[in-house]
N, CA and C atoms as a LAMMPS dump frame, in Angstrom:
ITEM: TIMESTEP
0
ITEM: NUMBER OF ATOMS
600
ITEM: BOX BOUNDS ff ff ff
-5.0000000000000000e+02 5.0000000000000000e+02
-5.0000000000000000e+02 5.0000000000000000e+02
-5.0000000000000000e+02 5.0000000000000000e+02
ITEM: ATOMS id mol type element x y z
1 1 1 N -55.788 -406.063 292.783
2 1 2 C -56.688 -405.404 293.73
3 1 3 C -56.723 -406.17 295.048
4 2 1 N -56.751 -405.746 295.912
5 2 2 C -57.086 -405.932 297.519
6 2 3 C -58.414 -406.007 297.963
7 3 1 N -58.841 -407.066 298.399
8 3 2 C -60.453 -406.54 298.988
9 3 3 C -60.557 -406.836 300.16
10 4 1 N -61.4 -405.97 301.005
11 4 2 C -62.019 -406.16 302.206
12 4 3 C -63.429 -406.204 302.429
13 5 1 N -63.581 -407.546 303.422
14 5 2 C -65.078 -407.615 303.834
15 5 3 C -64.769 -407.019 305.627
16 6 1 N -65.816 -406.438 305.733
17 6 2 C -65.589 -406.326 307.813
18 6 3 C -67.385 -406.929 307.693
19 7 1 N -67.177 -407.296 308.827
20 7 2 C -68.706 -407.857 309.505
21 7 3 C -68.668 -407.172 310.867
22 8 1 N -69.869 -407.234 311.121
23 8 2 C -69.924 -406.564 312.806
24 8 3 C -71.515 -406.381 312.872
25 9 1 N -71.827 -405.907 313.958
26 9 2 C -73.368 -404.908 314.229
27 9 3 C -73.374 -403.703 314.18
28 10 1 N -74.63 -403.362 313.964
29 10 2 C -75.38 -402.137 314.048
30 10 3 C -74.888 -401.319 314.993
31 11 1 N -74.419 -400.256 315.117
32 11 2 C -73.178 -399.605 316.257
33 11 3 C -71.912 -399.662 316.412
34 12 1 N -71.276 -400.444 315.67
35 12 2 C -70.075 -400.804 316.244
36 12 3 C -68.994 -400.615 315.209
37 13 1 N -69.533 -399.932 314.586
38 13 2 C -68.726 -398.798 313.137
39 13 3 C -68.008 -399.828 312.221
40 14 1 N -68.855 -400.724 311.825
41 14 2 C -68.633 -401.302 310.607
42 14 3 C -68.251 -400.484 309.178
43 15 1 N -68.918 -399.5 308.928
44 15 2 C -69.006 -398.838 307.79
45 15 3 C -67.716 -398.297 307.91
46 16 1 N -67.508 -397.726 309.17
47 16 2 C -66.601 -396.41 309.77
48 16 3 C -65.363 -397.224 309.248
49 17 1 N -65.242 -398.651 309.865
50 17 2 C -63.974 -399.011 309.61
51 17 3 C -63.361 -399.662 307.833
52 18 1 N -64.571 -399.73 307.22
53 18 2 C -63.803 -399.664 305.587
54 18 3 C -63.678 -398.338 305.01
55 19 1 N -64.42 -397.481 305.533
56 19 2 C -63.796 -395.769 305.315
57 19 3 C -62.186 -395.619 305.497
58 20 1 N -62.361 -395.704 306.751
59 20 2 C -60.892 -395.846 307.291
60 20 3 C -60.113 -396.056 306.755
61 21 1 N -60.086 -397.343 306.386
62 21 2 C -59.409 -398.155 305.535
63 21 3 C -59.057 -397.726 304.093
64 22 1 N -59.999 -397.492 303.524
65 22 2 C -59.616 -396.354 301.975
66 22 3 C -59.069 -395.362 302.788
67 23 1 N -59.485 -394.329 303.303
68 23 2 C -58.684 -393.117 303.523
69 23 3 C -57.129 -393.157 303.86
70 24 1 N -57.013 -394.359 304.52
71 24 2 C -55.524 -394.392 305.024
72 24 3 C -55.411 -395.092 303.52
73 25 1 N -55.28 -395.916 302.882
74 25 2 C -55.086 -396.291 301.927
75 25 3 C -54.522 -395.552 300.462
76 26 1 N -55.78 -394.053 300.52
77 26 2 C -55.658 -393.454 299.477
78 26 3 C -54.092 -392.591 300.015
79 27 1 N -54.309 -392.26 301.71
80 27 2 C -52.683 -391.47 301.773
81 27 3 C -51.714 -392.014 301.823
82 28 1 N -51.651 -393.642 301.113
83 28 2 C -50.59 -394.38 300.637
84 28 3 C -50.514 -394.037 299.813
85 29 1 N -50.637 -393.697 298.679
86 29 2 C -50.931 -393.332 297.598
87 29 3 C -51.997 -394.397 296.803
88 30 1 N -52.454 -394.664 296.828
89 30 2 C -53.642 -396.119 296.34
90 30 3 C -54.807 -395.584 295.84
91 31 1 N -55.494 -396.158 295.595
92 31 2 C -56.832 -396.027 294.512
93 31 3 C -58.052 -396.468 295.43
94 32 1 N -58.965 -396.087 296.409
95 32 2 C -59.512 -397.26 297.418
96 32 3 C -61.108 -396.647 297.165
97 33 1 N -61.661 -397.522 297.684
98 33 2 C -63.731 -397.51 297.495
99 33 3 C -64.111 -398.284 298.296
100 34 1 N -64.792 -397.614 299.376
101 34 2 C -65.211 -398.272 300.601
102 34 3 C -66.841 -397.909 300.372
103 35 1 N -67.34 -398.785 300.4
104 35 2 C -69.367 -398.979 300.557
105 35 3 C -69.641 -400.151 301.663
106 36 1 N -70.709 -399.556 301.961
107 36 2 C -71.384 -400.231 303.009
108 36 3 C -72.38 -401.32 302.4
109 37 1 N -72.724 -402.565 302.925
110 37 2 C -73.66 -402.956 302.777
111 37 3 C -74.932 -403.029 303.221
112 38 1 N -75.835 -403.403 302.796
113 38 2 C -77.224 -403.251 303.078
114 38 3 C -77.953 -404.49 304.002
115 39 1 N -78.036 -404.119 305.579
116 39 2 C -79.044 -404.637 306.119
117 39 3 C -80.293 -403.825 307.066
118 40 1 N -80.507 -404.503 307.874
119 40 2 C -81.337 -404.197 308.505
120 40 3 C -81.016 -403.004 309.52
121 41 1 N -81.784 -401.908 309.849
122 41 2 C -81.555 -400.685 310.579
123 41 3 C -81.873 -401.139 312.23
124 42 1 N -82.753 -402.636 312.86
125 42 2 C -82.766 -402.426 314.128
126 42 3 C -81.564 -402.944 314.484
127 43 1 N -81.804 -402.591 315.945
128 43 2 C -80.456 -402.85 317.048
129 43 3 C -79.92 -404.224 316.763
130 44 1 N -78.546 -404.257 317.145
131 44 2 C -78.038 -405.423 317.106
132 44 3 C -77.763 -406.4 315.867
133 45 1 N -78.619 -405.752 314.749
134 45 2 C -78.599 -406.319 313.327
135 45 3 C -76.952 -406.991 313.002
136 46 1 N -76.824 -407.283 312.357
137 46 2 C -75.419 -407.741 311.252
138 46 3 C -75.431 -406.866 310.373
139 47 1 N -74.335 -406.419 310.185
140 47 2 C -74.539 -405.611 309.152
141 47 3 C -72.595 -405.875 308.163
142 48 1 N -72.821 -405.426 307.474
143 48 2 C -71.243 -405.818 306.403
144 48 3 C -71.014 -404.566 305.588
145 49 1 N -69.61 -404.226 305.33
146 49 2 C -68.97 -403.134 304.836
147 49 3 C -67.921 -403.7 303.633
148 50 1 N -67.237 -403.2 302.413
149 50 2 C -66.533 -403.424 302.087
150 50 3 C -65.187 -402.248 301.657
151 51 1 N -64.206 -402.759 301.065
152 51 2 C -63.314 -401.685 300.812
153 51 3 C -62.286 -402.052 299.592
154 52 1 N -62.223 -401.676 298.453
155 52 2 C -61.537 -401.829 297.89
156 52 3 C -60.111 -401.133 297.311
157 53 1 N -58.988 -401.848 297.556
158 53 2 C -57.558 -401.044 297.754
159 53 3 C -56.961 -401.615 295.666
160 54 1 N -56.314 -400.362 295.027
161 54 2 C -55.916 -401.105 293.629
162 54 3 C -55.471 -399.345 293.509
163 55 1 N -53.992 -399.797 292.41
164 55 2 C -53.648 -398.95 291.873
165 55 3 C -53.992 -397.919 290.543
166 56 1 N -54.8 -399.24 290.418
167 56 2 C -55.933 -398.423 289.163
168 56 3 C -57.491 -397.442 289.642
169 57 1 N -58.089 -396.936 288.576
170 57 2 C -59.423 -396.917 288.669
171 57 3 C -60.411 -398.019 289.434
172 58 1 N -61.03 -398.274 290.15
173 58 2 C -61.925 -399.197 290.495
174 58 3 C -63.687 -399.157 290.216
175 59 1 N -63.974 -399.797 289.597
176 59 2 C -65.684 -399.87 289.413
177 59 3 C -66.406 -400.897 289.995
178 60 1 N -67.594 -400.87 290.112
179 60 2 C -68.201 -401.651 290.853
180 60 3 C -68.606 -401.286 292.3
181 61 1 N -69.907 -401.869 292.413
182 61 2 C -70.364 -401.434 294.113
183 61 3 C -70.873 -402.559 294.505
184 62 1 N -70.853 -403.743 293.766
185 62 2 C -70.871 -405.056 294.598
186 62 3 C -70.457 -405.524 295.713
187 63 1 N -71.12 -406.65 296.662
188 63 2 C -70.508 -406.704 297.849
189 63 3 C -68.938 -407.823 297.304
190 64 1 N -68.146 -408.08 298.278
191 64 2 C -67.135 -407.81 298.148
192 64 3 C -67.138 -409.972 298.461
193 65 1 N -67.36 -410.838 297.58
194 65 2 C -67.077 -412.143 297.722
195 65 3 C -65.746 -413.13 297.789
196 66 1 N -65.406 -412.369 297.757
197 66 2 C -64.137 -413.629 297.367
198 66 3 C -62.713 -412.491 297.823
199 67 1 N -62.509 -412.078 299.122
200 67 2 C -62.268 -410.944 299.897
201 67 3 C -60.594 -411.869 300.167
202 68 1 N -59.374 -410.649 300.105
203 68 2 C -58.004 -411.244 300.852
204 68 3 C -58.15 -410.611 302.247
205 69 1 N -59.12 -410.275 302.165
206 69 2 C -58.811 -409.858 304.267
207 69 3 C -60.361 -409.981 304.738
208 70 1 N -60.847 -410.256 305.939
209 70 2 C -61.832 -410.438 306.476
210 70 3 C -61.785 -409.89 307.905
211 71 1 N -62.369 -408.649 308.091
212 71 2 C -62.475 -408.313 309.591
213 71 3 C -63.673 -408.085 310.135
214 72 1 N -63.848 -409.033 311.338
215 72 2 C -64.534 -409.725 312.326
216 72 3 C -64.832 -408.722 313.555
217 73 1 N -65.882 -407.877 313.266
218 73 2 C -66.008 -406.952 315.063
219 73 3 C -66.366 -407.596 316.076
220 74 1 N -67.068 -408.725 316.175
221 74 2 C -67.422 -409.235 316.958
222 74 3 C -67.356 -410.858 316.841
223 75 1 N -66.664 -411.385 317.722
224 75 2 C -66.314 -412.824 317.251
225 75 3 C -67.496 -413.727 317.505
226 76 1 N -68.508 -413.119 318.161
227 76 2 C -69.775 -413.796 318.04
228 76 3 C -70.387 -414.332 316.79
229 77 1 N -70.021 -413.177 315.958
230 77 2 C -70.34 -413.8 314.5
231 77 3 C -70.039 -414.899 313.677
232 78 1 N -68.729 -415.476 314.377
233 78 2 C -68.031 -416.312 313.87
234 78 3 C -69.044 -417.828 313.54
235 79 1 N -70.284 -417.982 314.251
236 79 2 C -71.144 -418.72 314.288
237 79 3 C -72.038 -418.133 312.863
238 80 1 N -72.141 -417.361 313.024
239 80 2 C -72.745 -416.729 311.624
240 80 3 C -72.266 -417.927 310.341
241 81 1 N -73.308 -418.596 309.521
242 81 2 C -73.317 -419.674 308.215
243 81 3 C -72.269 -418.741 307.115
244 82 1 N -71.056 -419.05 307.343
245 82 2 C -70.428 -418.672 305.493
246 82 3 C -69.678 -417.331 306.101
247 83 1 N -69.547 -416.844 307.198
248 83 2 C -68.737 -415.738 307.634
249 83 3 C -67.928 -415.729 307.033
250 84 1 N -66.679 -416.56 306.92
251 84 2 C -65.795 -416.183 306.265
252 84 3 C -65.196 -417.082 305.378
253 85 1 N -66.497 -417.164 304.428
254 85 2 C -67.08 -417.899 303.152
255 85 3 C -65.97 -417.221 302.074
256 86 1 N -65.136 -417.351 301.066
257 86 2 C -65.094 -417.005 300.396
258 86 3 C -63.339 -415.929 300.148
259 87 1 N -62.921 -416.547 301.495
260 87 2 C -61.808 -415.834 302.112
261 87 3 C -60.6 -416.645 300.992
262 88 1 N -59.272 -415.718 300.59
263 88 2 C -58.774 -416.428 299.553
264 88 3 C -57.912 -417.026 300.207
265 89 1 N -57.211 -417.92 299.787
266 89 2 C -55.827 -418.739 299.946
267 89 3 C -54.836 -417.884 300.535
268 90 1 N -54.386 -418.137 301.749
269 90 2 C -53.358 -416.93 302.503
270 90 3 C -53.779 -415.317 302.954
271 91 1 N -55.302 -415.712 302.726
272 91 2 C -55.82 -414.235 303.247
273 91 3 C -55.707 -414.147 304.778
274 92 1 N -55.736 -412.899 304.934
275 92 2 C -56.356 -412.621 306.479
276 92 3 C -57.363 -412.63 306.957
277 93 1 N -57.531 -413.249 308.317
278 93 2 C -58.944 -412.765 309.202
279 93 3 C -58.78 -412.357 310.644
280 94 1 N -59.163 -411.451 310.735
281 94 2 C -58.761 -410.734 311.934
282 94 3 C -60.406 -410.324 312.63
283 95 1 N -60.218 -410.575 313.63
284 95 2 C -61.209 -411.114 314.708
285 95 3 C -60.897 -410.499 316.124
286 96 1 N -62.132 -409.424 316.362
287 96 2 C -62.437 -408.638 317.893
288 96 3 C -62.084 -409.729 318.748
289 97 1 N -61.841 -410.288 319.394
290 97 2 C -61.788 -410.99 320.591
291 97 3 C -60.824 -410.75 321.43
292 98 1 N -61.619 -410.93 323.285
293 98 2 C -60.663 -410.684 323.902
294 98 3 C -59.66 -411.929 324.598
295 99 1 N -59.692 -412.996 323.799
296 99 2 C -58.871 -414.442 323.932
297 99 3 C -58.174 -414.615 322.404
298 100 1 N -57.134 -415.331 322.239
299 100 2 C -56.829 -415.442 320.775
300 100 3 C -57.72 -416.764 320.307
301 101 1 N -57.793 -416.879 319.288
302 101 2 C -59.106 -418.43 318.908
303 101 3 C -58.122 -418.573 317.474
304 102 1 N -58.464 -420.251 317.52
305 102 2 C -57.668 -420.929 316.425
306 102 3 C -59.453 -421.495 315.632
307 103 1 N -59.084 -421.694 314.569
308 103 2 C -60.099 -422.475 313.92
309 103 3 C -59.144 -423.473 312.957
310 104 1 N -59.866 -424.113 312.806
311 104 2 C -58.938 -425.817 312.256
312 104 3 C -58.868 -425.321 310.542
313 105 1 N -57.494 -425.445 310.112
314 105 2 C -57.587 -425.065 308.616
315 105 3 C -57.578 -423.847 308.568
316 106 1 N -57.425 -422.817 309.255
317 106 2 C -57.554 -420.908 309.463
318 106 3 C -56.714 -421.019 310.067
319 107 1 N -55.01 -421.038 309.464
320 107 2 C -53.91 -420.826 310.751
321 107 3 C -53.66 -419.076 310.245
322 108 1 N -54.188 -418.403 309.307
323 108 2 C -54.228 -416.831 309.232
324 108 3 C -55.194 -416.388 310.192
325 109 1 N -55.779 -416.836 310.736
326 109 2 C -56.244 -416.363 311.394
327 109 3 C -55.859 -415.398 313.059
328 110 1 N -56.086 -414.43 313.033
329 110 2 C -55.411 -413.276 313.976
330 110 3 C -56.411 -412.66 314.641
331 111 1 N -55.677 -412.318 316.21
332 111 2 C -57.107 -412.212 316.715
333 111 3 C -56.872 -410.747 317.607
334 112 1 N -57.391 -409.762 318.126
335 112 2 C -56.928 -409.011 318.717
336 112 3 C -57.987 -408.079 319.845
337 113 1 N -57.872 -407.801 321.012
338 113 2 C -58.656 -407.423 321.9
339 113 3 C -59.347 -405.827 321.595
340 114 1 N -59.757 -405.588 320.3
341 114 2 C -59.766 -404.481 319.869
342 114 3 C -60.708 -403.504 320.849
343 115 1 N -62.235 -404.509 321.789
344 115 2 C -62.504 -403.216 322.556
345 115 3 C -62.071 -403.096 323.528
346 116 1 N -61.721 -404.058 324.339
347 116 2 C -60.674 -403.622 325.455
348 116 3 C -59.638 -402.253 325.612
349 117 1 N -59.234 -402.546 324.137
350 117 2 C -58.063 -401.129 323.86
351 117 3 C -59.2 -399.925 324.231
352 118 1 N -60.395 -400.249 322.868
353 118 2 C -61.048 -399.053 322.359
354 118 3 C -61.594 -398.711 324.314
355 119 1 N -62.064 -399.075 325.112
356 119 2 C -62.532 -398.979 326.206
357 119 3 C -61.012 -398.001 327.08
358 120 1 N -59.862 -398.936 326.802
359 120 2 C -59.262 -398.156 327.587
360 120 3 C -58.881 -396.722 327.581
361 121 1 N -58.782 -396.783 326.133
362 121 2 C -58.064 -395.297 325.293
363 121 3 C -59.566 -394.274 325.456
364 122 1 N -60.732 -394.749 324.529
365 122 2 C -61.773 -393.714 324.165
366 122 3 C -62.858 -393.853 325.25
367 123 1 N -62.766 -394.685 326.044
368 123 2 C -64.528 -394.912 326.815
369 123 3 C -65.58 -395.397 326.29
370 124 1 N -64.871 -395.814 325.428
371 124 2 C -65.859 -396.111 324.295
372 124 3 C -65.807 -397.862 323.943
373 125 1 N -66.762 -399.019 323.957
374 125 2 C -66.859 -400.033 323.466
375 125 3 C -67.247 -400.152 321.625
376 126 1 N -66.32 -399.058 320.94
377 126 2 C -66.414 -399.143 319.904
378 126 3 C -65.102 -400.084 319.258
379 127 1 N -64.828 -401.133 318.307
380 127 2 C -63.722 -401.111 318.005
381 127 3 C -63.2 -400.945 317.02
382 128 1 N -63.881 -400.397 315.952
383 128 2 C -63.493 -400.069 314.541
384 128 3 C -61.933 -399.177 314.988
385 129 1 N -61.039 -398.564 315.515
386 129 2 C -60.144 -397.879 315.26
387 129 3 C -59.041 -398.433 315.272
388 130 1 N -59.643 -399.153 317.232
389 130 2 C -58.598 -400.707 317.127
390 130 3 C -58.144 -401.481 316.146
391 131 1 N -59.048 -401.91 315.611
392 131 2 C -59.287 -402.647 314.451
393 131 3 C -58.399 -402.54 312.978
394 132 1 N -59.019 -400.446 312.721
395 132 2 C -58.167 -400.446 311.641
396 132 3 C -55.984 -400.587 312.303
397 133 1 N -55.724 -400.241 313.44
398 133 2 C -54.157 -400.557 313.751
399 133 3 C -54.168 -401.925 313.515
400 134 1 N -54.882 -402.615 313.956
401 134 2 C -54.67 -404.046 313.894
402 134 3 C -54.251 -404.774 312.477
403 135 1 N -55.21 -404.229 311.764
404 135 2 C -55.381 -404.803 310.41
405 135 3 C -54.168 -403.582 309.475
406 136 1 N -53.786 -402.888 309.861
407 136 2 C -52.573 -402.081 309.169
408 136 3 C -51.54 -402.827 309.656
409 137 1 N -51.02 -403.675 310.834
410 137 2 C -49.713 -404.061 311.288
411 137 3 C -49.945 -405.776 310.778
412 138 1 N -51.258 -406.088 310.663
413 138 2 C -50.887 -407.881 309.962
414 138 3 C -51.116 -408.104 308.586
415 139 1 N -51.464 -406.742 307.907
416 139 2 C -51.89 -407.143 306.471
417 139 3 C -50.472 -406.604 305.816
418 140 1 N -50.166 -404.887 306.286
419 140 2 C -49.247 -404.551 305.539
420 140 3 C -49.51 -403.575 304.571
421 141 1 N -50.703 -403.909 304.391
422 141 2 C -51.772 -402.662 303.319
423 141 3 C -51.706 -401.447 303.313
424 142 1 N -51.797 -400.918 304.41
425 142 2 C -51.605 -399.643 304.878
426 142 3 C -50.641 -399.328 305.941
427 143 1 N -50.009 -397.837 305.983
428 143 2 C -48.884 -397.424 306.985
429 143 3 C -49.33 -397.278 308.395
430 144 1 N -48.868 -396.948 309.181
431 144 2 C -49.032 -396.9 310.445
432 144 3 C -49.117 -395.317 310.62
433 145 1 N -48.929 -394.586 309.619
434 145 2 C -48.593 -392.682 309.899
435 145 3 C -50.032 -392.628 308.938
436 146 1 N -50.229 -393.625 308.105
437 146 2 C -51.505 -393.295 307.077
438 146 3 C -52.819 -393.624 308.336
439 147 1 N -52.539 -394.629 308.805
440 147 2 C -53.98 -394.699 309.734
441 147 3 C -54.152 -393.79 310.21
442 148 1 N -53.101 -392.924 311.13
443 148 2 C -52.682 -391.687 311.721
444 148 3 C -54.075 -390.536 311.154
445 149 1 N -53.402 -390.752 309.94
446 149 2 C -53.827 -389.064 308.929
447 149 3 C -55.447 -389.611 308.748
448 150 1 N -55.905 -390.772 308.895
449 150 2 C -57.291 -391.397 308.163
450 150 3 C -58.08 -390.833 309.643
451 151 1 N -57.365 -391.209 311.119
452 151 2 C -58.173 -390.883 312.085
453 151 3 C -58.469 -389.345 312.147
454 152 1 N -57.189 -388.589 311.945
455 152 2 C -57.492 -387.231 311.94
456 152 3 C -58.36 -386.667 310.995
457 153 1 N -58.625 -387.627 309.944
458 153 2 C -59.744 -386.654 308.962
459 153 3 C -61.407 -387.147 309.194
460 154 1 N -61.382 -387.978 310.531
461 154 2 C -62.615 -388.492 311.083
462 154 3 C -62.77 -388.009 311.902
463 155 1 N -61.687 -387.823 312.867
464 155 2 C -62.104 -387.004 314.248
465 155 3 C -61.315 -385.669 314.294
466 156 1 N -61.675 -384.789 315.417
467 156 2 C -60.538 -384.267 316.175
468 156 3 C -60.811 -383.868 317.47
469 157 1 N -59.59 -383.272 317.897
470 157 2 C -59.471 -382.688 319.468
471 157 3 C -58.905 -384.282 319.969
472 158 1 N -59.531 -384.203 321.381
473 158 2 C -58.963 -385.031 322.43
474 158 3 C -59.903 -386.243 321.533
475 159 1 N -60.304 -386.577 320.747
476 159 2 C -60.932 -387.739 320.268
477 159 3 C -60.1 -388.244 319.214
478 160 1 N -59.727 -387.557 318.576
479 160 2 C -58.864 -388.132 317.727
480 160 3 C -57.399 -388.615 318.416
481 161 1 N -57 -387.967 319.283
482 161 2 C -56.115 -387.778 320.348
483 161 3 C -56.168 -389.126 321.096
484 162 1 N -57.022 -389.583 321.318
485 162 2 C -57.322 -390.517 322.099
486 162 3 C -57.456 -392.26 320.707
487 163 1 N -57.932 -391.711 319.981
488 163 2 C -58.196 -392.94 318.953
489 163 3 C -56.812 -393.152 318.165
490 164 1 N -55.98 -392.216 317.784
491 164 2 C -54.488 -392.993 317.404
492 164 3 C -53.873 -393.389 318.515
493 165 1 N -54.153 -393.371 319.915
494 165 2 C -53.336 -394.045 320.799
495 165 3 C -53.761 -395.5 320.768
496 166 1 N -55.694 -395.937 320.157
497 166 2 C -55.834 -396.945 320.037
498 166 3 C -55.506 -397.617 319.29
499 167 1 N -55.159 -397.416 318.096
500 167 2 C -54.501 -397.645 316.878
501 167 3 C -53.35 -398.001 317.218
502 168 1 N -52.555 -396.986 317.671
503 168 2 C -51.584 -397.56 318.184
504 168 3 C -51.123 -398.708 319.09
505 169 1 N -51.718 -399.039 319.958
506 169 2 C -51.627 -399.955 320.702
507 169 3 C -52.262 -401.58 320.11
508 170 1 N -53.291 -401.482 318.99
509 170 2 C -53.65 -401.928 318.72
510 170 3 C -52.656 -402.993 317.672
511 171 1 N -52.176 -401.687 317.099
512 171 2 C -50.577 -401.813 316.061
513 171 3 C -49.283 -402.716 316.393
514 172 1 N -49.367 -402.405 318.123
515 172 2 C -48.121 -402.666 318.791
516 172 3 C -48.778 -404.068 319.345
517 173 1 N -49.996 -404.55 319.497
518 173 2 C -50.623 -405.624 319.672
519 173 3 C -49.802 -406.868 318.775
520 174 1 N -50.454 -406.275 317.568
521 174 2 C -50.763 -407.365 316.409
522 174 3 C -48.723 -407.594 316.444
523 175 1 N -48.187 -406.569 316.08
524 175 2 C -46.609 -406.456 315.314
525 175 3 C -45.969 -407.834 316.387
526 176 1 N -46.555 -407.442 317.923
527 176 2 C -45.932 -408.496 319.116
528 176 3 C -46.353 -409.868 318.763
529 177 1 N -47.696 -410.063 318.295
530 177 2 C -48.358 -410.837 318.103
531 177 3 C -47.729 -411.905 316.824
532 178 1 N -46.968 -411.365 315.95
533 178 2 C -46.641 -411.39 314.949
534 178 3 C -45.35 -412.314 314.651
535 179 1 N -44.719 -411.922 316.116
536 179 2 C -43.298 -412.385 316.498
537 179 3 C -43.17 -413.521 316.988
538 180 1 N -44.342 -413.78 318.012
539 180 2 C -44.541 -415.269 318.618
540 180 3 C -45.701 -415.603 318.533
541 181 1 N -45.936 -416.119 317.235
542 181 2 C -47.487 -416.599 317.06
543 181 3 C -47.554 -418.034 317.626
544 182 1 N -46.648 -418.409 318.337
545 182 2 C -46.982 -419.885 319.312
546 182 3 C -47.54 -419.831 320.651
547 183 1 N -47.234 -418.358 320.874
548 183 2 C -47.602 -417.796 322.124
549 183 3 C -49.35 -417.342 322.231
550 184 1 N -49.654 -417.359 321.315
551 184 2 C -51.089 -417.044 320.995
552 184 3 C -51.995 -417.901 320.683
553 185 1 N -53.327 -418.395 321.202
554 185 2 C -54.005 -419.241 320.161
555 185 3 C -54.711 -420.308 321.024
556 186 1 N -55.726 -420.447 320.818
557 186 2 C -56.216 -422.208 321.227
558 186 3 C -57.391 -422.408 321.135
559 187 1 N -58.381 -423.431 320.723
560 187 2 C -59.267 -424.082 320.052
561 187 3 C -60.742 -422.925 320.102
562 188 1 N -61.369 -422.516 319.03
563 188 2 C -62.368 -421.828 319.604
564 188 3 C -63.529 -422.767 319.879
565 189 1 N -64.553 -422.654 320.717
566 189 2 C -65.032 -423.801 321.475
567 189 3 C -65.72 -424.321 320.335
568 190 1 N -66.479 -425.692 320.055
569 190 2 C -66.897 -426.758 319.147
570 190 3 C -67.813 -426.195 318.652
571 191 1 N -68.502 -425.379 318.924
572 191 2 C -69.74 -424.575 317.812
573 191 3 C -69.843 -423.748 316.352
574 192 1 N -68.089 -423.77 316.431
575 192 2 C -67.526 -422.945 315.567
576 192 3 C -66.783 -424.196 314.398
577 193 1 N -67.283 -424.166 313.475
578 193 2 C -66.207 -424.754 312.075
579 193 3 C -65.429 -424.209 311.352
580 194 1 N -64.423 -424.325 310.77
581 194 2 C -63.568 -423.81 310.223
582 194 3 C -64.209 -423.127 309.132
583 195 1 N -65.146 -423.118 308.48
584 195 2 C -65.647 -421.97 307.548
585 195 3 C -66.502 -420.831 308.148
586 196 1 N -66.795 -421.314 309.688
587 196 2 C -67.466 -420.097 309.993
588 196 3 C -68.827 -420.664 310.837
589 197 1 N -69.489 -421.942 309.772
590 197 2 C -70.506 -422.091 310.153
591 197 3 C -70.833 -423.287 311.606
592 198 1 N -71.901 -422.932 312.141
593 198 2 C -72.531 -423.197 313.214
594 198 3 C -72.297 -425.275 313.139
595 199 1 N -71.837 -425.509 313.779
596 199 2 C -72.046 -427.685 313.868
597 199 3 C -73.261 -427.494 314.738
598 200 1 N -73.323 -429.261 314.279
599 200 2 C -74.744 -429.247 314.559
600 200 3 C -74.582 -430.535 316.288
């Protein structure tokens, strides 16, 4: 089994993007279960999603601990205690930002300008769509024609129209990204520890 944690806020389609993620998943042919987790409803909250990818049946609606991929909407969080607590050996973490950031001991770590895209393509400072291209071109999990079919069964018209171009670009981000990962990268500033949590 495959698991995904995403973190993000209240708005910024946390939920949306482990949907995503099963849907393109299941039109791999895959087995996937995406639930949201439970926080707080005001503005700006934290809030966490999960998604689970397996060729079998899947049970369970637990949150998702001990996760091979971790996606980050907002790299603010990265200060957040235990963010990305629990991340396995050679997993991914993929992280909104519009700079690439290294953390010491996190050389999986991948970073990608997801609202910038989402701003340019939709008008929108959302980046869940970004996000899911991003995380389809560095994990491998899912196709690049499956994200395709996952956006079209979320949106349509000129919106959907507009959100696989983010995907796309998002796609063509990470794949570049992928090629010269020396070209990318440098210290995220001292507040940040390699597990996530806040120094003192």
């Amino acid at each position: 089994m495959y698991r995904i944690r995403v973190h993000g806020r209240t708005g910024q389609g946390v939920a949306t993007t482990a949907e995503l993620i099963g849907w393109a998943a299941i039109y791999d042919g895959h087995v996937a279960l995406a639930t949201p987790g439970f926080g707080s409803d005001r503005a700006d909250a934290t809030v966490d999603a999960y998604c689970r990818i397996d060729d079998a049946p899947i049970g369970g609606l637990e949150p998702v601990d001990a996760p091979d991929a971790v996606l980050v909407l907002d790299a603010k969080l990265l200060n957040r205690p235990g963010l990305l607590s629990g991340l396995r050996p050679g997993g991914l973490a993929l992280v909104n930002s519009p700079a690439p950031l290294t953390l010491p001991d996190l050389p999986q770590l991948r970073t990608v300008p997801a609202t910038r895209i989402a701003l340019t393509h939709t008008g929108h400072a959302v980046a869940n769509v970004p996000m899911l291209g991003a995380f389809a071109a560095a994990s491998g999990i899912v196709s690049l024609k499956a994200v395709h079919t996952a956006i079209e069964l979320r949106f349509s018209g000129p919106v959907a129209r507009d959100s696989r171009e983010a995907a796309d670009e998002a796609y063509a981000y990470m794949t570049a990204a992928a090629r010269e990962p020396d070209a990318v990268g440098f210290d995220v500033p001292g507040s940040v520890a390699a597990n996530g949590k806040a120094r003192s």
